[in-house]
C-alpha positions, 0 to 999 in steps of 0.5 A, a space after each residue: 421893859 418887859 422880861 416874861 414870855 408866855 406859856 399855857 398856865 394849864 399845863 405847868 400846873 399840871 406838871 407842877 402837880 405832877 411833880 410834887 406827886 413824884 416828889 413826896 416822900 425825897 423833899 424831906 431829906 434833902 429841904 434844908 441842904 446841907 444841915 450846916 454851912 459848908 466845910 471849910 473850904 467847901 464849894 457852895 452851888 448855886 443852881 441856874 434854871 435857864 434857857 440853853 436851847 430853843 427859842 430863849 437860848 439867847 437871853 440864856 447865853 447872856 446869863 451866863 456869860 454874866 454869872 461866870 465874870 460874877 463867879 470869877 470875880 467872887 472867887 478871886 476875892 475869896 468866895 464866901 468867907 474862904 469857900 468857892 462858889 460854883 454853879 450847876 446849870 440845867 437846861 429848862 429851855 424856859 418852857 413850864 414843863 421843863 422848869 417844873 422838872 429842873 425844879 425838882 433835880 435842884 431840890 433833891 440836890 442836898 449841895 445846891 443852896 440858891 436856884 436862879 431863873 427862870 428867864 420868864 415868869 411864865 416857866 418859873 411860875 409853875 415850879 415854885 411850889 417845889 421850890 417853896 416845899 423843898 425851902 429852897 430859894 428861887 431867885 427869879 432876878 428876871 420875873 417881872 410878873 408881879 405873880 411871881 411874888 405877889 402869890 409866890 411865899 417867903 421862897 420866892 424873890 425877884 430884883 426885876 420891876 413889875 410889869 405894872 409898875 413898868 407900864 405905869 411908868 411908860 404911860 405917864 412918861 409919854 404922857 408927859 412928853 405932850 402926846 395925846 393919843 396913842 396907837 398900842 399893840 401887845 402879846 396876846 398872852 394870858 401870863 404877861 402881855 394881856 396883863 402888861 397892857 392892862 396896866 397900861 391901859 389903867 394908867 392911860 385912862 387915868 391921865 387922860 392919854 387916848 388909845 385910839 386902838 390896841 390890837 393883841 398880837 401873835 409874838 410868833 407871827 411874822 406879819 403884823 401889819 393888819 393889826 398895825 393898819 388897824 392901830 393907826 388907823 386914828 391918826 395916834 401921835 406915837 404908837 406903843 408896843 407891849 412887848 419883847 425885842 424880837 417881836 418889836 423888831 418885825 412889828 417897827 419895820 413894819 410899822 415904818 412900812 405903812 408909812 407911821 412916823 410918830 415915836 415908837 414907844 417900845 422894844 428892850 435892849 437885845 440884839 435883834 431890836 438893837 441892830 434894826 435900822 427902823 428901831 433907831 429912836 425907839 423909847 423905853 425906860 429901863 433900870 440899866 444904861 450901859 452908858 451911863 457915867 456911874 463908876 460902878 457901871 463903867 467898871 462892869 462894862 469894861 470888866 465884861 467886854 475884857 472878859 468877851 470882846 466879841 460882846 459890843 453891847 451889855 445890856 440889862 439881861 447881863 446886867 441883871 444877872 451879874 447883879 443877882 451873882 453878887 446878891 445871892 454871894 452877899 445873902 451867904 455871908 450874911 445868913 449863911 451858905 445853907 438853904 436856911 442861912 440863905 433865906 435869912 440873909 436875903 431877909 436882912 441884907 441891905 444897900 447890896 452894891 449894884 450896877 443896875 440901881 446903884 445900891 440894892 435893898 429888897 421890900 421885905 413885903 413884896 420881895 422886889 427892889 425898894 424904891 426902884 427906879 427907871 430911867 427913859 432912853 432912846 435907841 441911838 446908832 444901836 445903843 440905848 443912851 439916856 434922855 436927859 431932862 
């Protein structure tokens, strides 16, 4: 469900601002990379602006234990037309102010062609007017704040949903499973969650699902249970979280704690919800069931777990990833290893194989999957199967 975290948008504009400034006179030279593709037999990079310490490090190490099977994968099928592809990492601890500054190294790097990340829309966000002045393409693969796109220009891309349509999408299905009245918490946060559950809301009052209360909360508390007293305290049939893993995790124990029984409509695929004994028969719809029967699908999982076995889930952070490897690789051998050659092939690729929507093609219009699709699952013995019907 929700990818994003938050951040003071005041000050990753005032570093972004800062930035540029400083940046000025190195963009020219280094905008295009390399003039044409590479060499022959050349390593192509792509850089990776994530998370590898403090709070995010998590979604961070999961990135890249899937960029390094897609690498590995890649380069053993030959690269991009006989050139390797190898990537440089740069911790932004996915914080604005850090982003902004990967941003720049990245720019002025004349050897790197694509840059994914970041993990939140809020660190990546700031950072792309230096990617869009330094015409170089941002792949937030994991940025569901429509913004991203929406205000963003032809240099920024995403292949994650938007929270708006995410939540649409959640309204309407607990809607239809015959509930009537909903209890709702969500992040108190300008940049994703007061958005998110704007959405939400929008819907609800659409189709006639009742909130009997919603109460924004602190994703870094550790006690939520005034405002979960307060949620249900009209008697909601299912109660909503708008949220990430780790705070639904403490938010459903302690929701279960008060004595609430009604389905929990929330929390993502991650370890820390995955493995709380009172998520089990959470819902959430997701683009990515690891159980799922699909060959491709199968194949990953399987590929990964070789690769890691002391992995014994893969979730969509992983899959999303992996994914985003083998678009970008894509992207190259149709357009070009160069800055320039990889924007046109992003504008031109279609049905690129994919294990999280089965084939992906991008709407040139928003810059975001056509089409997508979500699929409702529920938390069983800590991993997420598919609800049929």
């Amino acid at each position: 469900m929700a990818r994003n975290t938050r951040r003071i948008a005041f000050a990753g504009l005032m570093a972004t601002t800062a930035a540029l400034a400083l940046a000025g006179c190195s963009l020219s030279a280094s905008a295009n990379g390399p003039s044409a593709g590479a060499s022959a037999g050349s390593t192509v990079y792509f850089g990776v602006s994530s998370a590898t310490t403090g709070q995010y490090a998590q979604y961070g190490e999961q990135f890249k234990k899937a960029f390094d099977l897609a690498v590995e994968e890649v380069n053993k099928d030959g690269g991009i037309d006989g050139h390797p592809v190898a990537l440089k990492y740069e911790d932004s601890q996915s914080d604005p102010k850090q982003s902004v500054t990967v941003a720049q190294k990245f720019v002025n790097d004349p050897q790197i062609s694509l840059v994914f990340g970041d993990y939140s829309s809020a660190a990546s966000i700031p950072a792309s007017p230096i990617y869009t002045a330094g015409k170089l393409l941002q792949y937030g693969f994991n940025n569901s704040n429509p913004d991203f796109t929406a205000k963003g220009t032809q240099y920024q891309w995403s292949s994650a949903i938007t929270t708006s349509a995410s939540y649409t999408w959640t309204a309407d299905y607990i809607k239809k499973q015959g509930v009537d009245s909903i209890g709702v918490t969500y992040l108190n946060t300008a940049d994703w969650g007061i958005p998110a559950f704007q959405a939400f809301k929008a819907e609800a009052d659409k189709i006639g699902l009742k909130i009997t209360d919603a109460e924004a909360i602190d994703p870094t508390s550790d006690d939520y249970r005034p405002s979960l007293t307060k949620a249900v305290a009209g008697n909601p049939k299912a109660f909503a979280h708008v949220g990430y893993g780790p705070d639904a995790a403490k938010l459903v124990t302690q929701l279960r704690a008060i004595g609430f029984t009604g389905t929990f409509y929330g929390g993502q695929d991650e370890q820390s919800f995955d493995a709380t004994p009172d998520a089990a028969g959470s819902v959430i719809g997701t683009e990515f069931v690891s159980t799922s029967t699909a060959p491709e699908v199968q194949a990953f999982v399987t590929a990964f777990k070789k690769k890691y076995p002391e992995e014994k889930e893969v979730t969509l952070f992983e899959a999303g990833a992996y994914d985003a490897l083998h678009v970008a690789v894509a992207a190259a051998k149709k357009g070009g290893t160069d800055r320039a050659g990889i924007l046109k092939g992003f504008q031109e690729i279609k049905d690129v194989p994919s294990v999280v929507y089965g084939k992906l093609s991008f709407d040139q219009d928003t810059r975001r999957p056509a089409s997508p699709q979500l699929t409702p699952t529920v938390l069983k013995d800590g991993a997420w199967v598919a609800i049929e019907g």
